[in-house]
VOZA-743854 format. One line per field, with one value per residue (C-alpha): chain; x negated, y negated, z negated; residue in three letters. Coordinates in steps of 0.1 Angstrom, whole numbers, plus 2048, in hexadecimal, padded with zeros to 3 digits. Each point is the difference from the previous one (the first is absolute). Layout:
cadena	[A, ...]
c1	[X, ...]
c2	[Y, ...]
c3	[Z, ...]
residuo	[ALA, ...]
# end
This chain:
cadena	[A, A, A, A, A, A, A, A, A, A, A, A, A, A, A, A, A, A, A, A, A, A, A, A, A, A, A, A, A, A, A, A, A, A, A, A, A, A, A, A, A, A, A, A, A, A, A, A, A, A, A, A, A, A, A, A, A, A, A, A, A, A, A, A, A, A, A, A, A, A, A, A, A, A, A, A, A, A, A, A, A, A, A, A, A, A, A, A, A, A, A, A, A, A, A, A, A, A, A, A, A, A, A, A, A, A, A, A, A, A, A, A, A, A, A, A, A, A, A, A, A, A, A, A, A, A, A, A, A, A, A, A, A, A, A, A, A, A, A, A, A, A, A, A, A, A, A, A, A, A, A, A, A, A, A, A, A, A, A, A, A, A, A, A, A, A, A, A, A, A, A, A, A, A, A, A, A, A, A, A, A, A, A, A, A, A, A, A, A, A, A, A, A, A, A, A, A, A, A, A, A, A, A, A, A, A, A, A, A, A, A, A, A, A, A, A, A, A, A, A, A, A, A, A, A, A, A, A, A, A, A, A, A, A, A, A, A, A, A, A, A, A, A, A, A, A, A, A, A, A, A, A, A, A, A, A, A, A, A, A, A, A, A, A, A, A, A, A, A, A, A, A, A, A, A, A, A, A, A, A, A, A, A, A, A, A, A, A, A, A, A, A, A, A, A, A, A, A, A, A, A, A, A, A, A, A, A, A, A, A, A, A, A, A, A, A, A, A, A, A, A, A]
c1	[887, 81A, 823, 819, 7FA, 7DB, 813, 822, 809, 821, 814, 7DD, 7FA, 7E4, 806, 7E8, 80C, 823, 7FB, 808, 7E8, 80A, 828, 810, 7EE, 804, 7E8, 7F6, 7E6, 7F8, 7E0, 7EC, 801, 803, 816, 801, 814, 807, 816, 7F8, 7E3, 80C, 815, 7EC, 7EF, 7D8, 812, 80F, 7DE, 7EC, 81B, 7FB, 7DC, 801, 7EF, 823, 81C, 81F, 819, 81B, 809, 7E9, 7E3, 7F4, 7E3, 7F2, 81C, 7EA, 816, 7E9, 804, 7FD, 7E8, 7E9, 7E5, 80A, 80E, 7DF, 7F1, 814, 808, 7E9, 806, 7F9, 80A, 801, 7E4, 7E2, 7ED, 7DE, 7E1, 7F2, 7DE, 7FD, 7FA, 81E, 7F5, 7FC, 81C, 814, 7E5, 809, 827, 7FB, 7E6, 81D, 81B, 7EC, 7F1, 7DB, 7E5, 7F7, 82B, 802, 7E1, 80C, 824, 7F8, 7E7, 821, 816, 7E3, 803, 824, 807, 7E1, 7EE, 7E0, 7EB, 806, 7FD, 7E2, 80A, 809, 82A, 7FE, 7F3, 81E, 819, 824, 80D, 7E1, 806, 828, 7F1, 7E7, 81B, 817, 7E5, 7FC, 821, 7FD, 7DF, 816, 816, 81E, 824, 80D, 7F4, 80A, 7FC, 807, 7FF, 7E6, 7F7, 808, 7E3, 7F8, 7FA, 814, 7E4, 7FA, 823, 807, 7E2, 812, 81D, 7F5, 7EA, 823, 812, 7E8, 7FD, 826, 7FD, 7E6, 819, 7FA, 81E, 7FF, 811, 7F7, 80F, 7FC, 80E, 7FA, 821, 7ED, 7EA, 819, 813, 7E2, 7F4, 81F, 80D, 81B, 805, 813, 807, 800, 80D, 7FF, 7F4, 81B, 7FC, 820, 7F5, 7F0, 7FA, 7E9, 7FA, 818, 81E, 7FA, 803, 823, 80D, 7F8, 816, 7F9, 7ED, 7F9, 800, 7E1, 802, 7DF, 800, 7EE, 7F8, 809, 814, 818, 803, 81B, 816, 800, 80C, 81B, 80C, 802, 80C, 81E, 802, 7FD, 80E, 7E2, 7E5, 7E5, 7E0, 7EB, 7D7, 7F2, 7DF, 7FB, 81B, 818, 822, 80B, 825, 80C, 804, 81D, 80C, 7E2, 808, 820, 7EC, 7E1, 814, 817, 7DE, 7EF, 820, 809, 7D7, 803, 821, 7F1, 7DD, 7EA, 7E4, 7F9, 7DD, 808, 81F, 7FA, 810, 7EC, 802, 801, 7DD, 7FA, 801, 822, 806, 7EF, 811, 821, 7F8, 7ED, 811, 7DC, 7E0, 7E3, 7E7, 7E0, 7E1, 7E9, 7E2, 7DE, 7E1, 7F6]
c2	[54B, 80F, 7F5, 806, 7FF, 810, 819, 80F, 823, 810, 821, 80A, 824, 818, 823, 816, 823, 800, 7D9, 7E3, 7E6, 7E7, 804, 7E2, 7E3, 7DE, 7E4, 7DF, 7E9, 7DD, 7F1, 7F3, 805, 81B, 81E, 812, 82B, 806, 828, 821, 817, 813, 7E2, 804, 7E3, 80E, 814, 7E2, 7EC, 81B, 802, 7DB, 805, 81D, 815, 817, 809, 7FC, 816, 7E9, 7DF, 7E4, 7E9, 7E0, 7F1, 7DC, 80A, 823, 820, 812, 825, 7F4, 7E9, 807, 7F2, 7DE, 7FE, 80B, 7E9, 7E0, 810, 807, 815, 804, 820, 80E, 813, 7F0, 7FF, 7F3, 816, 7FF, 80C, 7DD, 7DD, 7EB, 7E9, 827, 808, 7E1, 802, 824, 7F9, 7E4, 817, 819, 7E3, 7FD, 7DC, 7F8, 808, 7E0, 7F4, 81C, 7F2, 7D8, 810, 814, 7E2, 7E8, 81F, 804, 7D9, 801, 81B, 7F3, 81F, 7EE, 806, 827, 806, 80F, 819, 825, 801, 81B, 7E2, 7EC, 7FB, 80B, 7D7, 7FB, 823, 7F9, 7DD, 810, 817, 7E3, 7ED, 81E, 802, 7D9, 804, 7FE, 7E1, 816, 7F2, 819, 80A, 821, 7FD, 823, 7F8, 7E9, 7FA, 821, 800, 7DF, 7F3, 7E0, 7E6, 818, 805, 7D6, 7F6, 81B, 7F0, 7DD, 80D, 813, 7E0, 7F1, 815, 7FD, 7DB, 804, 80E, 826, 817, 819, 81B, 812, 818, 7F9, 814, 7DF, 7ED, 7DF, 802, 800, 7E3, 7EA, 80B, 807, 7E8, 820, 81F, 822, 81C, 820, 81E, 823, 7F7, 7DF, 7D8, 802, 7DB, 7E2, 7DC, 7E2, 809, 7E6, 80F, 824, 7F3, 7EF, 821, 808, 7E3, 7E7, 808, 823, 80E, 814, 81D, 80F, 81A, 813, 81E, 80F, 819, 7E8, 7F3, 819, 800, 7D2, 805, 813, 7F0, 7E0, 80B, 80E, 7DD, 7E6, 7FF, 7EE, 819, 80A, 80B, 818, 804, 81C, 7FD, 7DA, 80B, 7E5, 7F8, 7E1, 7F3, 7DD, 7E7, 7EC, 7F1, 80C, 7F5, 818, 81C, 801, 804, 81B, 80C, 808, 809, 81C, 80F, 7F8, 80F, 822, 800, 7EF, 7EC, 7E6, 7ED, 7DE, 7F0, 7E5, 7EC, 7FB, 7F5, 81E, 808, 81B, 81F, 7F8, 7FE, 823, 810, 7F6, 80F, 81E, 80B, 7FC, 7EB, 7FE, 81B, 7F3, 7FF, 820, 7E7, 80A, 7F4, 802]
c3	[EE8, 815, 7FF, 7E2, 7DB, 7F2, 7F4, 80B, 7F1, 811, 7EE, 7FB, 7F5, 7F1, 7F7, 7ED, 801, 7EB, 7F5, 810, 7F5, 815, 808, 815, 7F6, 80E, 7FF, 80E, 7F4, 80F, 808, 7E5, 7DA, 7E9, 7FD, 7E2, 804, 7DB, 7F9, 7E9, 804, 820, 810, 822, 7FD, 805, 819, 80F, 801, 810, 81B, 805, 803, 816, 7E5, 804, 81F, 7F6, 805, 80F, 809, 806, 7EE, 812, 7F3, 815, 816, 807, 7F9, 7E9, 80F, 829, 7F7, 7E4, 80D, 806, 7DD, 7EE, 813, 7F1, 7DB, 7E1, 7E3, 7DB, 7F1, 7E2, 808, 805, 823, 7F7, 800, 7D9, 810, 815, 7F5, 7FE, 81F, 811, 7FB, 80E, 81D, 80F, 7FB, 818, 818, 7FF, 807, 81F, 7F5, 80C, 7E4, 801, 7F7, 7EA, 7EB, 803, 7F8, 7E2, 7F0, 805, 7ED, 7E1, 7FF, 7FA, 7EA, 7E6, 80C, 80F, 7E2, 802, 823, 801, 7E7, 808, 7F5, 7E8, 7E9, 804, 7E8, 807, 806, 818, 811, 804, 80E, 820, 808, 805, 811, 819, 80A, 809, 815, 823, 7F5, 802, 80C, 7E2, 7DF, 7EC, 7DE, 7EB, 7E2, 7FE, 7DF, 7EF, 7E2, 802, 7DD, 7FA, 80C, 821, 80A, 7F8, 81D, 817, 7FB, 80E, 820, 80A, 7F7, 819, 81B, 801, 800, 81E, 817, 7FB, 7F9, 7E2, 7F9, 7DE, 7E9, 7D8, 7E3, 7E8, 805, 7F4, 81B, 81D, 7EE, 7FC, 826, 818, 816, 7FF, 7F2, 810, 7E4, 80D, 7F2, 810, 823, 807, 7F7, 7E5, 7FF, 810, 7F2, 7F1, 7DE, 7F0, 819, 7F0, 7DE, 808, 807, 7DE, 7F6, 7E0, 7E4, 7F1, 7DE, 7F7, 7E6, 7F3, 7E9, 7F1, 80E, 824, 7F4, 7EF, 823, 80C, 7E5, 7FB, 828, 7F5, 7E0, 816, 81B, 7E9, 7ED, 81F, 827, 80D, 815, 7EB, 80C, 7EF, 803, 7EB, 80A, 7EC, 7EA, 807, 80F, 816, 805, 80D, 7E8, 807, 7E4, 7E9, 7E0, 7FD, 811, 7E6, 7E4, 813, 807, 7DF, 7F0, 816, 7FD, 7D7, 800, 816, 7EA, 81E, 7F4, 813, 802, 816, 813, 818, 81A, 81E, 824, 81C, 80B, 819, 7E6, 7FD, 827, 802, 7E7, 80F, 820, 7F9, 7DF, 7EB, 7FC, 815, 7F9, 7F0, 819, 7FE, 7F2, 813, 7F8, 825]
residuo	[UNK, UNK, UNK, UNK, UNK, UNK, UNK, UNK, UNK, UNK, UNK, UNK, UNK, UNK, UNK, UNK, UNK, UNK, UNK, UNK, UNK, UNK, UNK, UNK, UNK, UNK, UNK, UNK, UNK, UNK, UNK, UNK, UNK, UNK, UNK, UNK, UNK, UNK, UNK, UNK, UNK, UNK, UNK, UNK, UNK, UNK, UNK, UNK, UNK, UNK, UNK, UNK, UNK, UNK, UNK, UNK, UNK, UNK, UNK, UNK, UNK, UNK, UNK, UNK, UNK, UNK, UNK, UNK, UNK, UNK, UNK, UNK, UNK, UNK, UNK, UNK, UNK, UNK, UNK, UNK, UNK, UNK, UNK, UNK, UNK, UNK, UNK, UNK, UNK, UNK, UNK, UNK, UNK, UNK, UNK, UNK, UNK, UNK, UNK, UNK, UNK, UNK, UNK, UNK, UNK, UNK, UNK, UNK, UNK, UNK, UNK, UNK, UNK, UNK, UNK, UNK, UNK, UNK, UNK, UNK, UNK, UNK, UNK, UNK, UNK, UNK, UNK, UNK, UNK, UNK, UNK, UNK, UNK, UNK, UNK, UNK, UNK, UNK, UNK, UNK, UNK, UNK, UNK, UNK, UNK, UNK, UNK, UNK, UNK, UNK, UNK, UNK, UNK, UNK, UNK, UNK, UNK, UNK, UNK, UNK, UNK, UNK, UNK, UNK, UNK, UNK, UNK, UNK, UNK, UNK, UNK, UNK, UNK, UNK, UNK, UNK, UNK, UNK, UNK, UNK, UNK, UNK, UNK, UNK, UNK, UNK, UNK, UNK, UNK, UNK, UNK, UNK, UNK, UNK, UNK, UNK, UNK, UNK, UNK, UNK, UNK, UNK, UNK, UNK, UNK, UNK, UNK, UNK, UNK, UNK, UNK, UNK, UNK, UNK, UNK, UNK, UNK, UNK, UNK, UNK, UNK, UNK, UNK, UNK, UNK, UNK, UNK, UNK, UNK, UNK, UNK, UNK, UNK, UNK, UNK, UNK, UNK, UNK, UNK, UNK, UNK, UNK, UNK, UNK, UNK, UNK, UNK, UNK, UNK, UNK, UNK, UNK, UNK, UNK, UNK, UNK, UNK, UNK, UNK, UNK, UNK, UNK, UNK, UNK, UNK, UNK, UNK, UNK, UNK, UNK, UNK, UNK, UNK, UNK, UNK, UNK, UNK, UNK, UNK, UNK, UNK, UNK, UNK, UNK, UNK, UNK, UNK, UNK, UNK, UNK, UNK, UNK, UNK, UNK, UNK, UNK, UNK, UNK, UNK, UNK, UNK, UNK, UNK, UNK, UNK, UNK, UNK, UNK, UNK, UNK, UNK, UNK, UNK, UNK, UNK, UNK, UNK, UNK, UNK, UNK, UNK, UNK]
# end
């Protein structure tokens, strides 16, 4: 690896026509570990990861990656990096142990350390029973699986994880969970993008937000929440389009911030001193006709973090069964 962080991102910028995609942004990840880019639909962060893996110029400013800048040097990054992206790169016309064999023929390994490469990659990821198998007969876990298996055929330096387990069902996406947790553990760096907020606080060693092309924040996961502060009161009614008005009667009836998510029809303030606050709390939605269908105090969790900093929740995954 060269010298410097695995990755160093400097003012970086992307423009697409009118729209900068990727506007300023800052970043700089250590060795080792996991690092989870959480923002909205359109933050720049698929922009920011096929920058970083020379998929895409930028614009402006400057992206290291294993001390390589990605737009001199492309080659000498692709050559220590893999990637996972949302779109799959497996061929569904070849066998599994095919597949995982011409990634590492195109990586410019030996046939004969592409074959002992890809039999060591089917052994890990369970996948030794279906190797033989064309793809197209895969499920969506075991299909997720091989493509994270091929980006691993080189024993990359830096991994690129875009949204990994995007239509996972819940038993899938909990055994991608521990071989990331692992490769981290192993010494590789990851960098990967996730729209499920309980992923990068059960994976991230740390966490950057990003919100229309900048990191607007940078942590561990338990430092994000103490911006948040203490504990938060969680209002969930009804209906989303009581959502609006319960922000307004409260906001009218009590000083502290409140925070208003119409999509899950509910409402988040801090809860300092929370007995006083629920009973302000349903007596100012009684008194304005708001029904109300829970209220709960609760330690911050991420939602809360992103909500503060981006104005709304995190958009629910586009579930694929790819």
């Amino acid at each position: 690896m060269g010298e410097g962080p695995p990755i160093l991102v400097e003012k970086l910028v992307k423009v697409y026509g009118k729209t900068r995609a990727v506007d300023g942004l800052d970043l700089q990840v250590e060795r080792g570990g996991v690092v989870a880019v959480l923002g909205p639909n359109g933050a720049g962060k698929t922009t920011l990861i096929r920058i970083l893996a020379t998929l895409a110029k930028p614009s402006g400013g400057r992206a290291l990656v294993a001390g390589f800048d990605v737009a001199q040097h492309p080659a000498q990054v692709r050559r220590r990096i893999g990637i996972a992206g949302q779109s799959e790169s497996i061929d569904e016309y070849l066998t599994g142990r095919q597949n995982l064999v011409m990634m590492g023929e195109l990586s410019r390994l030996s046939r004969g350390e592409a074959k002992r490469r890809a039999g060591d990659l089917l052994d890990r990821f369970e996948l030794s029973e279906a190797a033989d198998r064309t793809t197209k007969t895969y499920s969506g876990g075991m299909r997720r699986k091989l493509d994270l298996a091929a980006s691993l055929i080189t024993h990359p330096e830096v991994l690129f994880l875009d949204e990994p387990t995007t239509g996972l069902d819940p038993r899938a996406r909990m055994g991608m969970w521990q071989l990331i947790r692992e490769l981290g553990a192993a010494g590789t760096t990851l960098l990967l993008t996730t729209q499920y907020l309980d992923e990068a606080d059960q994976l991230a060693h740390h966490i950057a937000v990003v919100d229309q092309g900048r990191v607007i924040a940078w942590g561990t996961p338990d430092q994000l929440k103490t911006q948040v502060g203490g504990a938060v009161l969680e209002v969930t009614l009804p209906a989303a389009a009581d959502a609006e008005e319960a922000g307004r009667l409260l906001r009218s009836a009590i000083s502290a911030p409140v925070t208003v998510d119409v999509r899950r029809h509910r409402l988040n303030l801090p809860a300092t001193a929370a007995t006083g606050l629920v009973t302000t709390v349903v007596r100012a939605l009684d008194a304005g006709g708001v029904e109300v269908d829970d209220v709960s105090v609760r330690r911050p969790a991420l939602d809360d973090v992103f909500m503060s900093l981006t104005g709304h929740g995190a958009e629910p995954p586009v579930e694929d069964a790819a």
